[in-house]
TIBAFI-786175 format. One record per residue (C-alpha): residue in one letter; x, y, z. Coordinates in steps of 0.02 Angstrom, whole numbers, plus 50000, padded with zeros to 5 digits. Each point is the difference from the previous one (the first is absolute). Example, Ala and Ser with C-alpha at 12.3 -4.5 7.8 and 13.67 -1.06 7.14 Angstrom:
// TIBAFI-786175
A506154977550390;S500695017249967;
END
This chain:
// TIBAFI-786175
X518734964149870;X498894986750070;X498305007750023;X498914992450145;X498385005050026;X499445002250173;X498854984050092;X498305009849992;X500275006349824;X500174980149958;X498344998650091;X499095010649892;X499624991249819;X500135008949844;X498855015349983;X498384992249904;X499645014049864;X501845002549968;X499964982049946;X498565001749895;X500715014649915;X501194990349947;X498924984349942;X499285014649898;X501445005549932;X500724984149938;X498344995449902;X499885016749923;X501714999849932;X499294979649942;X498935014149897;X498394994550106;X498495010050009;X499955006050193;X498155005350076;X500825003250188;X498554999750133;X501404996550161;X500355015250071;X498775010950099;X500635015949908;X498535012649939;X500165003249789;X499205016450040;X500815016950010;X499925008750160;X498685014650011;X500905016849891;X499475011150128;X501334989250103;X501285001449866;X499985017649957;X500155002950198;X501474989350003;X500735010749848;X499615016150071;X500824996350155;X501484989349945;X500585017049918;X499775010050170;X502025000550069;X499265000350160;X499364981249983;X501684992949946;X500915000550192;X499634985350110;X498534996950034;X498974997750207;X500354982150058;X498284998050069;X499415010449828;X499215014849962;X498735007550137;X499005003149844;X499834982049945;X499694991150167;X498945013550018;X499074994049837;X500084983050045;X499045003950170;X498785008349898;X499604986549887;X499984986150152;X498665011750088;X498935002749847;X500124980349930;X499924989850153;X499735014250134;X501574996550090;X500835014350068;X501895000150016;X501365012350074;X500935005149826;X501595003850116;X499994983650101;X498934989549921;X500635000449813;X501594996449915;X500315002649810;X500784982849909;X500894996649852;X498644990449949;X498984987150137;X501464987349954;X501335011250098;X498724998650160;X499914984549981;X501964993649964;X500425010550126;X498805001150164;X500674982750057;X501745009050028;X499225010850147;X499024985850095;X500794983549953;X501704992250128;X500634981449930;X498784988049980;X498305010850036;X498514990749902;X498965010849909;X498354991949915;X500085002449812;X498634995549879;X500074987249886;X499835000149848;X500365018549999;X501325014349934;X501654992850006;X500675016150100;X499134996550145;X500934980050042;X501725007349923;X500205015550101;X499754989750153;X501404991849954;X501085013149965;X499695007050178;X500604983550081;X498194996150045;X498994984349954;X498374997849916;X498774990250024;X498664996949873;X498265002250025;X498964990149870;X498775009549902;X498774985749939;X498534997749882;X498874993950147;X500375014750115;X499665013349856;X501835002249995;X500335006250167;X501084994950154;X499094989550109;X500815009450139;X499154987250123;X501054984249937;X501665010250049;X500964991450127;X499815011150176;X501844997350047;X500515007049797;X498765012950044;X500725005850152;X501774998449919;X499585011849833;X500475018850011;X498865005349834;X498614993449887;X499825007049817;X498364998749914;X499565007049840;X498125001149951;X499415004249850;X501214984849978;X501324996449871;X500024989249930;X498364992450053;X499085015649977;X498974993350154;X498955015750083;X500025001750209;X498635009750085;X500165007850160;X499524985850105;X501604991749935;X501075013750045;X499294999750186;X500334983249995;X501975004049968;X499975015350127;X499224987450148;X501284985949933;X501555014950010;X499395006250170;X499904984350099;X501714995649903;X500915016850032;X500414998749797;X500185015149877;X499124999449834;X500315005949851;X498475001849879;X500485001749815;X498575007049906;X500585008849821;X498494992449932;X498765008850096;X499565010149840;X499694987449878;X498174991950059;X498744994049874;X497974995150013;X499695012650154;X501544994850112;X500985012350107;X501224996150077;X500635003950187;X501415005150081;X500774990450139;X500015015750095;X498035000650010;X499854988150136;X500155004950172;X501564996350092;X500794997649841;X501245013949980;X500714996050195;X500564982049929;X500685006149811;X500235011949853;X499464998049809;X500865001349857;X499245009649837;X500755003349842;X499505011049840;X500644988049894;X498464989949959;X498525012850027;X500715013549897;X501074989149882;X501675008050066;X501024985050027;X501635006249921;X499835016350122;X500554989950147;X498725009850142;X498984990850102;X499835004550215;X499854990150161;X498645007050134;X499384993650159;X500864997850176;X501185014850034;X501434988250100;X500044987449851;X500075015249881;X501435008050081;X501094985450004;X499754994749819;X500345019049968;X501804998750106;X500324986149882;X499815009449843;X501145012250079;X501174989749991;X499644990549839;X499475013149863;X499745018149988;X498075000949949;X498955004349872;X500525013349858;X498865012550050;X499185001649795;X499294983350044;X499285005350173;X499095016549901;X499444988349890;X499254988250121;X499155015050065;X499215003049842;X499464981649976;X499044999650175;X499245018850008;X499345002249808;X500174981749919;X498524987550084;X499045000049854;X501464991549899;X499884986650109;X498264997149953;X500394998049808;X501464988650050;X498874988050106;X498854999549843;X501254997549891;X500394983650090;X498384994750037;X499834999749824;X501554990449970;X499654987450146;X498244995549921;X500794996849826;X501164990750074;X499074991050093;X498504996349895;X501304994549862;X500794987150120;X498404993350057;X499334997649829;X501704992649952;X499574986350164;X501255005550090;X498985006450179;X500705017550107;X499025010050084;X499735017549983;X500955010550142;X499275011250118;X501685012049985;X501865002849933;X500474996249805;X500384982350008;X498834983849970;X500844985750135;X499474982649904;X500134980650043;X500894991149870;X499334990449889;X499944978950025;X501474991449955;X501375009850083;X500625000250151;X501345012749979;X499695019849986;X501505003449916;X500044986749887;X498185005449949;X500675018249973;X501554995149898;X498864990049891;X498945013549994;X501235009949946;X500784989849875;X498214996749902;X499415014650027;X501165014250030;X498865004950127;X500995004450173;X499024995450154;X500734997450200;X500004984850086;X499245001250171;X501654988650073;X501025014249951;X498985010750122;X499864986850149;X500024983050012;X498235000750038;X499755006249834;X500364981849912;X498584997549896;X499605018449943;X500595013049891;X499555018749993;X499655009949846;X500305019349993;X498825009149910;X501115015149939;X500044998249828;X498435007249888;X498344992549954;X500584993749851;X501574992150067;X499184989250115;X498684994449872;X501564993349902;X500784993250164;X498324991050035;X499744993749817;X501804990650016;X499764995450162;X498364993449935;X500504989749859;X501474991750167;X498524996150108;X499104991749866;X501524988549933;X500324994650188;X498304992049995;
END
């Protein structure tokens, strides 16, 4: 059987941390030493108060039919809880909220309600990969916004052509940013509501790093600014803040229209979100907030060791204001990203992403992920050390 895949699956390049997993792969089995620092997935449990809920109610009978579309009353009413007492935004848990399987399902799957044929929507750049290839997937076209050194890594939203403008149907933003871990304060975001207004444009705000803010930082939420939740919805996730990535739970909140129609979508698409892992989520945002406090010092300590360690070494980063990852310029005498990382890797065993793999704007940088322990990125920063030092 000849196997064709279909034109917009073409358009979409090969998924960036599958292909590192399998760099990975091939130099362990080469019997190389791997220190992995490419994927933004916490090393730390989630919170055992979470857990043991999750037990407890995984062996209730009553939790193992199908589960609310829009997801439990109880959650969204948890999540409306926890908007109102962090960023004192108040939100109708029935219209307002939808549960996710994880942001990433919001966020594949929102362009499906709103997007016809060729509708632009404005994607960051660099940025997560999902946001560029779901547009694609839904027949629509992105266009990149550049997020650049010189503008403190945010869309210059002035420099966009009107006519484009006028022409795109949604804007994504995502601030604390990945992978630039660049910080936005409320004057940006009113900024983007004005630019969405006088453009008629939805936006999606994608902020699952809210949580994870060092040296007296705190972050906002989209939804803060006036006006904003008549042009747009934001997407949250549990993943980062209470290390429950492999749970799959994350929510969508903000204007009720664009929340019902990405809700008739997953209608049609899935059949929500076992409801253990809602009762668990429930537990995370009613008794777990202090958890998230020894998390965030748990990587401030790992982003000062591994930045200290780098700088020391010669190699300059900065230290973030927010997320887990360290977004550096390469060092002199390359020109490539990739071909920095795969010597990296081949030296050094240590795993780091190139920034083209996350936008083409992203040429000339590479992220680090700081989820692996203390002592693990001592090691990572020795070898990558004793790289810098033969380079010069």
């Amino acid at each position: 059987m000849n196997v064709d895949y279909s034109n917009k699956l073409k358009r979409i390049p090969s998924y960036l941390f599958a292909e590192i997993d399998r760099a990975i792969e091939k130099k362990k089995k080469e019997g190389k030493d791997i220190i992995n620092l490419s994927v933004g997935d916490p090393d730390l449990p989630a919170p055992k108060r979470v857990v043991d809920a999750l037990c407890k109610a995984a062996r209730d009978p009553r939790n193992h039919r199908y589960p609310s579309y829009a997801g439990m009353l109880e959650f969204r009413k948890a999540v409306a809880k926890w908007y109102k007492l962090r960023f004192n935004v108040s939100l109708n848990a029935e219209k307002e909220v939808i549960a996710l399987i994880g942001s990433k399902d919001g966020i594949t799957h929102i362009h499906l309600a709103f997007l016809n044929p060729g509708d632009k929507v404005l994607v960051p750049d660099p940025g997560y990969p999902a946001y560029k290839s779901a547009v694609i997937l839904a027949d629509g076209t992105p266009v990149e916004m550049p997020l650049l050194k010189e503008n403190d890594f945010k869309p210059d939203l002035s420099s966009i052509d009107r006519k484009i403008a006028k022409e795109t149907k949604m804007l994504f933003i995502n601030y604390p940013n990945a992978p630039t871990t660049a910080v936005a304060d409320k004057e940006f975001f009113k900024e983007v509501v004005d630019f969405a207004l006088d453009n008629e444009i939805m936006v999606c705000h994608d902020n699952p790093y809210s949580e994870i803010t060092f040296d007296n930082y705190k972050a906002p939420s989209f939804l803060e600014v006036r006006n904003a939740k008549d042009v747009g919805i934001e997407f949250h996730s549990l993943s980062k803040s209470f290390n429950m990535t492999g749970f799959r739970i994350g929510m969508a909140v903000g204007n009720e229209a664009v929340i019902s129609g990405l809700g008739k979508v997953k209608e049609n698409v899935d059949s929500g979100v076992f409801q253990p892992i809602q009762i668990a989520a429930i537990e995370a945002l009613e008794n777990c907030l202090d958890e998230i406090k020894k998390n965030v010092k748990i990587f401030e300590e790992r982003r000062d060791v591994m930045v200290d360690s780098l700088n020391d070494f010669g190699w300059e980063v900065d230290k973030p204001k927010a997320t887990f990852y360290l977004w550096a310029e390469i060092p002199k005498g390359f020109n490539s990203s990739i071909k920095f990382c795969s010597k990296v890797l081949e030296e050094t065993g240590v795993v780091l992403t190139p920034g083209v793999g996350l936008g083409k704007f992203g040429e000339g940088y590479v992220r680090f992920a700081l989820t692996q322990s203390k002592e693990k990125l001592k090691e990572a920063a020795e070898r990558l050390g004793k790289f810098i030092k033969k380079l010069k």
